[in-house]
C-alpha positions in Angstrom: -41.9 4.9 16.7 -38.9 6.6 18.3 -35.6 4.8 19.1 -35.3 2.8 22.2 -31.8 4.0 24.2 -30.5 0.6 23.2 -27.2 0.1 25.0 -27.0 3.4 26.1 -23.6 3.5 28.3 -22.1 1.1 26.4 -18.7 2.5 24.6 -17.0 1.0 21.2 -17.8 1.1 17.4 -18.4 -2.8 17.5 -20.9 -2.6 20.1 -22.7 0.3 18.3 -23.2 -1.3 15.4 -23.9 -4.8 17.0 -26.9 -2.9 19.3 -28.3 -0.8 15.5 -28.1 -3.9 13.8 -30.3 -5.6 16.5 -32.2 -2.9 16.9 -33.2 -2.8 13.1 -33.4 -6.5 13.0 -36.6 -5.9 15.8 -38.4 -3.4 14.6 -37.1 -3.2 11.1 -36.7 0.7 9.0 -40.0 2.7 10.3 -39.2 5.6 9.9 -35.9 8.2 9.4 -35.7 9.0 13.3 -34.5 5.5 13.9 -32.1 5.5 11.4 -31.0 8.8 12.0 -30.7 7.8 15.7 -28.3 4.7 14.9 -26.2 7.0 12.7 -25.6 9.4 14.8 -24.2 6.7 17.7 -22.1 4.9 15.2 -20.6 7.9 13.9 -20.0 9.1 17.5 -19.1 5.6 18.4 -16.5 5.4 15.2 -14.8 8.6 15.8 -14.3 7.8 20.0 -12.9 4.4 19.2 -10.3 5.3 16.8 -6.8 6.2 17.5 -6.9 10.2 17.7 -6.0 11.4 14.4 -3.6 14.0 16.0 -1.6 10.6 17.2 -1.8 9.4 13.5 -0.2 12.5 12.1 1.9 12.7 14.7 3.5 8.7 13.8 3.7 10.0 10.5 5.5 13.0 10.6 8.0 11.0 12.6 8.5 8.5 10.0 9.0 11.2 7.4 11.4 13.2 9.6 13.3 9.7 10.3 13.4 9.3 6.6 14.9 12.9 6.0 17.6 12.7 8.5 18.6 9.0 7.1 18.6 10.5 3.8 19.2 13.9 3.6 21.3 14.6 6.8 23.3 11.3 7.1 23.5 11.5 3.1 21.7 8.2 2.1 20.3 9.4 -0.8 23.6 10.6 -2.5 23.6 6.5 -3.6 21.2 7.4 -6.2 22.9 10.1 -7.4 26.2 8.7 -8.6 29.0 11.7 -9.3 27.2 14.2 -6.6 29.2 15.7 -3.6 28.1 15.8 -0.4 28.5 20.3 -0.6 25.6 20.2 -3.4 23.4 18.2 -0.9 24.2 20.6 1.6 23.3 23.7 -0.8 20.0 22.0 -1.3 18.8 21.5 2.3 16.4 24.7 2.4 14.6 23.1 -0.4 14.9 19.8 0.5 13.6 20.5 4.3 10.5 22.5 2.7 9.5 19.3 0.7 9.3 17.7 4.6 7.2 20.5 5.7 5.1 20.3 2.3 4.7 16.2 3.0 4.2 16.7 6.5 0.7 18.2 5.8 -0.2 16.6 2.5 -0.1 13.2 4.8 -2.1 14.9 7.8 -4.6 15.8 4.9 -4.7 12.5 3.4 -5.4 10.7 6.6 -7.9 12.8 7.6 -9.9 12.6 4.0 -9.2 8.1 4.4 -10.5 8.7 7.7 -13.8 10.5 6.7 -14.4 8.4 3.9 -14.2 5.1 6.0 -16.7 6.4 8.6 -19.0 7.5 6.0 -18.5 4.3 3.8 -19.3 2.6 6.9 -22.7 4.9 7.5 -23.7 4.2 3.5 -23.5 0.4 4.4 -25.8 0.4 7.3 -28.3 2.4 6.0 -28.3 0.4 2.8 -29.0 -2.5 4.8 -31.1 -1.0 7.0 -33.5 0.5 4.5 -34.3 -2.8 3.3 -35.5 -4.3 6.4 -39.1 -3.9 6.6 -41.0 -2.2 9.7 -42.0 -5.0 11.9 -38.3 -6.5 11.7 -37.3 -10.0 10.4 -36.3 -12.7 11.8 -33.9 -13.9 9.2 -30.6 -15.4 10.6 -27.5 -13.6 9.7 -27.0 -10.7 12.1 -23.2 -11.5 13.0 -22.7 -11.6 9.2 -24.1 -8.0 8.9 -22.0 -6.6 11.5 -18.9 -8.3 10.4 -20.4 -6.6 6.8 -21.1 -2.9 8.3 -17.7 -2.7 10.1 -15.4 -3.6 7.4 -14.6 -0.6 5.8 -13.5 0.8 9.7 -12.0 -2.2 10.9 -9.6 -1.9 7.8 -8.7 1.7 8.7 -5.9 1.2 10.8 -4.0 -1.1 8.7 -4.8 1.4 5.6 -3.2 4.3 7.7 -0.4 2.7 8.0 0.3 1.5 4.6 -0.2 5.3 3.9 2.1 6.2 6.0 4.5 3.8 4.6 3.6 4.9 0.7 4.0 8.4 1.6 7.8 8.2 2.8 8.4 6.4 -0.9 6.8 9.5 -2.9 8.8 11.7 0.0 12.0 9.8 -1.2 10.8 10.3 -5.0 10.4 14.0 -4.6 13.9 14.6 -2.3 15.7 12.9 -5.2 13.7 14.6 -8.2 15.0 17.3 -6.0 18.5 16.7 -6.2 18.5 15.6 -10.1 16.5 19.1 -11.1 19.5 21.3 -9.1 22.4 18.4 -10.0 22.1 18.3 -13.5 21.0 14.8 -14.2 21.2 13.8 -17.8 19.0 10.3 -17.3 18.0 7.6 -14.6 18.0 3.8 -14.5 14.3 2.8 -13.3 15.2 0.2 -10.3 12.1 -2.1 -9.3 11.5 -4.5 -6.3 9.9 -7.1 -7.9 12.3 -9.9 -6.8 11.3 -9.4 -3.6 9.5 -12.0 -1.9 6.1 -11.2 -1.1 6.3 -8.0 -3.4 2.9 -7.2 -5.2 5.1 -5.5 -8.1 2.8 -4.0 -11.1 3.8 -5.9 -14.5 4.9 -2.6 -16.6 7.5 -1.9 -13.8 9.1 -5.4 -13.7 9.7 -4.3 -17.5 10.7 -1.3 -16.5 13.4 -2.6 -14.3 16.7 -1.8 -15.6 15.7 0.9 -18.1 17.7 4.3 -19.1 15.1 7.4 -19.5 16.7 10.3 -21.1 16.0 13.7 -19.2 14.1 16.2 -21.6 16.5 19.0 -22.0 19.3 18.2 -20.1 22.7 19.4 -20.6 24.1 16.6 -22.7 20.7 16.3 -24.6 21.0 19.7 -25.9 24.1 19.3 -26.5 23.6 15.8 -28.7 25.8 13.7 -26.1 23.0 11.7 -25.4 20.4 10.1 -27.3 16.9 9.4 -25.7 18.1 5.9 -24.6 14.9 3.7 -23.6 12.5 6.5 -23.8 12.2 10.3 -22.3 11.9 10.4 -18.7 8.7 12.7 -18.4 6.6 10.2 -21.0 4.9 8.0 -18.6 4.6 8.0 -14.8 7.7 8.2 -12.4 9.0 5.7 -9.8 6.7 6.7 -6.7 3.8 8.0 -8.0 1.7 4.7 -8.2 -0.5 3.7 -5.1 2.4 2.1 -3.0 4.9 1.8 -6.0 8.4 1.2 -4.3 10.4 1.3 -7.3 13.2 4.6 -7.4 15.1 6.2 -10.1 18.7 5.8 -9.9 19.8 9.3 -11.5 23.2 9.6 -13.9 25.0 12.9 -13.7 27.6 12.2 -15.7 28.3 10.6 -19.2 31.1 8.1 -18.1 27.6 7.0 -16.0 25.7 7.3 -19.4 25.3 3.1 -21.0 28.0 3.4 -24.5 24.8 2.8 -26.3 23.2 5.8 -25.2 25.9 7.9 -26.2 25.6 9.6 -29.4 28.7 9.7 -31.8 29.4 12.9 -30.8 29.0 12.0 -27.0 31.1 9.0 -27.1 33.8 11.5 -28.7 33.8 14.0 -26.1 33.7 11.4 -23.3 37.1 10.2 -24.4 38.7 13.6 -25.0 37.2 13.9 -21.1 39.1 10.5 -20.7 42.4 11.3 -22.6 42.5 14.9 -20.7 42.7 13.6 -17.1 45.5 10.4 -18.1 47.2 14.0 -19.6 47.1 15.3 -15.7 47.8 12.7 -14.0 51.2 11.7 -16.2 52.0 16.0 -16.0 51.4 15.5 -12.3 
């Protein structure tokens, strides 16, 4: 039997599904032209009632811009990056603006593949249910519940766009100041969690984290034996960032005098006095 026009006219995602779900509750699954039917006007019906993605993109390459000018033009992000001048920010910008550009569309993309996958999660749920209602319909209660059901995984998306739009300016933070460390020299970095925050949902191995020194692989003072590999090598595990809606940041050290004592190797602690003793020997020439 072919599908009635059931609420033809009528606009919105909710109504769509509440007309298929009565629809299929009547006459029950007879046949793949029904379901193919109410498919087609919730995913038509899905798409319509959403906030146009171009909108989306658009609110999110604003928060990313806002978050480079803060950072990167008003110089924000030199406070994780103790002992670096303002001039070696400024050399950086070209690179810096390009991992804007680069996040700009890795966002857009991301939305867009959320986006898809919520309509279509939402198109596997009703034709689960669907399939199991036999032709001839039932009149078991229940209907609001199956609505409510169908429409979760689309009634979620817009608070799930905006969390990624939220977690995306973090790993666009991350990546500016990985940035900065690569071209600045950094020797380590102090991991620096949120989980005192109230209302936080902090992972476990990052409150542990919290307050660490990681050594950076190859640095300057590493080769050099200034440094040792303090509470572990910075490329071993996972960064600050790079989690699902991990807030925590690195704090980057460019100097030794920055360096923990206990980090310091024999010979670094050596050299950082002679670095010491060399500038009291300038200022009392001076």
């Amino acid at each position: 039997m072919a599908p009635p026009d059931v609420g033809a006219g009528r606009g919105g995602f909710y109504q769509a599904v509440s007309d298929a779900v009565a629809d299929m509750l009547e006459y029950g699954y007879d046949g793949q032209e029904r379901l193919d039917y109410w498919l087609d006007r919730i995913r038509q019906a899905a798409f319509a009632t959403l906030t146009p993605a171009s909108v989306v993109e658009q609110s999110v390459r604003d928060a990313l811009t806002a978050v480079y000018r803060r950072q990167v033009e008003r110089g924000a992000i030199l406070k994780r990056h103790p002992g670096v001048e303002r001039f070696t920010l400024e050399k950086l910008r070209p690179k810096l603006r390009a991992e804007l550009d680069r996040r700009i569309v890795a966002s857009a993309n991301l939305i867009k593949l959320n986006r898809q996958a919520a309509i279509e999660k939402t198109l596997q749920r009703f034709q689960g249910w669907s399939t199991s209602i036999p032709p001839g319909g039932t009149e078991a209660q229940g209907q609001r519940e199956n609505a409510v059901a169908i429409r979760k995984a689309l009634r979620q998306l817009p608070y799930e766009e905006r969390r990624v739009a939220i977690d995306q300016g973090h790993k666009f933070l991350a990546n500016l100041s990985e940035i900065i460390a690569v071209d600045g020299g950094a020797i380590a970095a102090i991991w620096h969690s949120h989980w005192r925050q109230a209302g936080y949902d902090y992972r476990e191995d990052h409150k542990e984290r919290d307050g660490k020194v990681y050594a950076v692989r190859g640095s300057w003072a590493a080769e050099r034996g200034l440094t040792t590999k303090c509470d572990g090598w910075i490329d071993d595990d996972e960064r600050p960032g790079e989690a699902v809606f991990c807030r925590c940041y690195f704090q980057y050290l460019h100097n030794l005098r920055n360096v923990p004592s206990e980090f310091l190797t024999e010979h670094g602690r050596a050299e950082l006095q002679r670095a010491r003793d060399a500038i009291k020997a300038r200022r009392a020439a001076a």
